[in-house]
C-alpha positions in Angstrom: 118.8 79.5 166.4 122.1 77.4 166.5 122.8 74.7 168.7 126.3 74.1 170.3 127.7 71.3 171.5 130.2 71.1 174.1 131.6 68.4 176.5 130.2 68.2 180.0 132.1 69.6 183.1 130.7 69.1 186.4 130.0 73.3 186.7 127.2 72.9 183.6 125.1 70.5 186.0 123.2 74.0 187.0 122.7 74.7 183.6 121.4 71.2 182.9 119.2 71.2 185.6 117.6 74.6 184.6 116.9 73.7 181.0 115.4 70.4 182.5 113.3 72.5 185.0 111.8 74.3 182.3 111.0 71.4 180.0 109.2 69.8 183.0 107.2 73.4 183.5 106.2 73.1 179.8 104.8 69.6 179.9 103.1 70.8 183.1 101.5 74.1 181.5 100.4 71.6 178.1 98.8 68.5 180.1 95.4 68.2 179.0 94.5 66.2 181.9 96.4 67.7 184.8 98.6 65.0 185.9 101.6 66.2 185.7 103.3 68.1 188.7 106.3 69.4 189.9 108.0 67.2 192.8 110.6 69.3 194.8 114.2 68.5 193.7 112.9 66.4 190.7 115.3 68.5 188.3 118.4 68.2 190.4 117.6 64.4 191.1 116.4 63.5 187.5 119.7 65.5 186.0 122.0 63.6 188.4 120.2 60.2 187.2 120.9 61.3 183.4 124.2 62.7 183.6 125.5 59.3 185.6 123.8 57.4 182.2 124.9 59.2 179.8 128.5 58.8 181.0 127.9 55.1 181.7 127.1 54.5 178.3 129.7 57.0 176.8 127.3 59.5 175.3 
């Protein structure tokens, strides 16, 4: 597996939000004490909060 990096445009925010979705599903599927749960539009709202820091802080 490689991993590439590339700068962010606006049209990866699906993308981003995917990957996010998925990592939220796996922390969901591996809670041992069922308290994790999916809220609807947690992905799209939680990758809108990163992306604004992470070009606030430049990177």
């Amino acid at each position: 597996m490689s991993i590439k990096f590339k700068d962010y445009k606006d049209s990866n925010f699906k993308d981003i939000a995917l990957c996010i979705e998925g990592l939220i599903g796996r922390v969901i599927k591996i809670d041992p004490l069922k308290r994790q749960r999916r809220m609807p539009a947690y992905s799209k709202n939680y990758t809108k909060t990163l992306v604004s820091k992470v070009k606030k802080n430049d990177g």
